[in-house]
Phi, psi and omega in degrees: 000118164251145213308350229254356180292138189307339173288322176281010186275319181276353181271295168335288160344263173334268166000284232274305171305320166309148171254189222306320181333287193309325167309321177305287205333265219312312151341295197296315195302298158317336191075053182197129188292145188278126151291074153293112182259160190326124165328125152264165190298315184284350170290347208240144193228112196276138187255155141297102187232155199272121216278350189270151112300167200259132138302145172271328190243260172280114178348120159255163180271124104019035204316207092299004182295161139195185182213203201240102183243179174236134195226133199302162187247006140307331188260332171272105206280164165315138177090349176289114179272333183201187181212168274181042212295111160279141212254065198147141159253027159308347197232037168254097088242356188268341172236116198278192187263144170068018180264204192217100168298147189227116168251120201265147196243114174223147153324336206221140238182123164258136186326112185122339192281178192252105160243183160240164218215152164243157184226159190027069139085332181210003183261122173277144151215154174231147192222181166246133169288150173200145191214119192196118183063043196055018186256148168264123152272147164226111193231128132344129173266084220167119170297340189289328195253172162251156177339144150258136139286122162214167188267144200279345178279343212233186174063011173106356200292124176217163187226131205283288180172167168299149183270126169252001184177162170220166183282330160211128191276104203260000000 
């Protein structure tokens, strides 16, 4: 077959736009092995990431520093304003310790999402949210730790933004 006959140019195409997941599939499916090739400067898309980590588990403290990382553009979903290292293993099994959360940054959160949140004024944590009657849960998926409570007006409570992915997913 040669690549260049006009039925295989929009099939290529397709292929070529896909991500690598989806590249394996079509591989496995076909029976011909996935080549992946080495991350390029153009593979890679620099975030803004914050220098601190985020707790998973117990609140951390926070700077405003943040610096510039690089990161495969596979990995970084639409919408990502900055990103995160997490500190903990409260929120695993979907997020691990020491992985890298991609956040899209808004105010406001619906019950059940994963953000990252300030507590007094300098403390990061990322939690899953639930807001009922002006009260806050900041709840872990790790069963081991407990809820936080707070009053959604007072400790300083403020919500950073949504999480949309982290870099490794157990």
């Amino acid at each position: 077959m040669d690549p260049t006959d006009s039925w295989a140019r929009p099939i290529i195409g397709s292929y070529k736009r896909a991500d690598r997941s989806t590249q394996s599939a079509a591989c496995a499916v076909l029976r011909i092995p996935h080549i992946v090739p080495p991350e390029t400067e153009e593979d890679q898309l620099s975030i803004r990431t914050f220098a601190f980590p985020s707790a998973a588990g117990l609140p951390v403290w926070v700077e405003e520093a943040f610096e510039r990382q690089y990161f495969p553009a596979s990995l970084v979903p639409p919408g990502t304003d900055f990103a995160i290292r997490i500190a903990g293993d409260s929120m695993e099994p979907a997020i691990a310790d020491g992985s890298y959360v991609f956040v899209h940054a808004q105010p406001e959160l619906q019950n059940g999402q994963v953000g990252v949140f300030m507590l007094h004024g300098d403390e990061a944590v990322c939690k899953r949210y639930y807001l009922s009657k002006g009260a806050v849960r900041l709840v872990s998926d790790n069963p081991r730790y407990q809820p936080i409570l707070i009053q959604r007006e007072s400790d300083g409570f403020r919500v950073v933004g949504r999480v949309l992915s982290s870099t490794a997913q157990k």
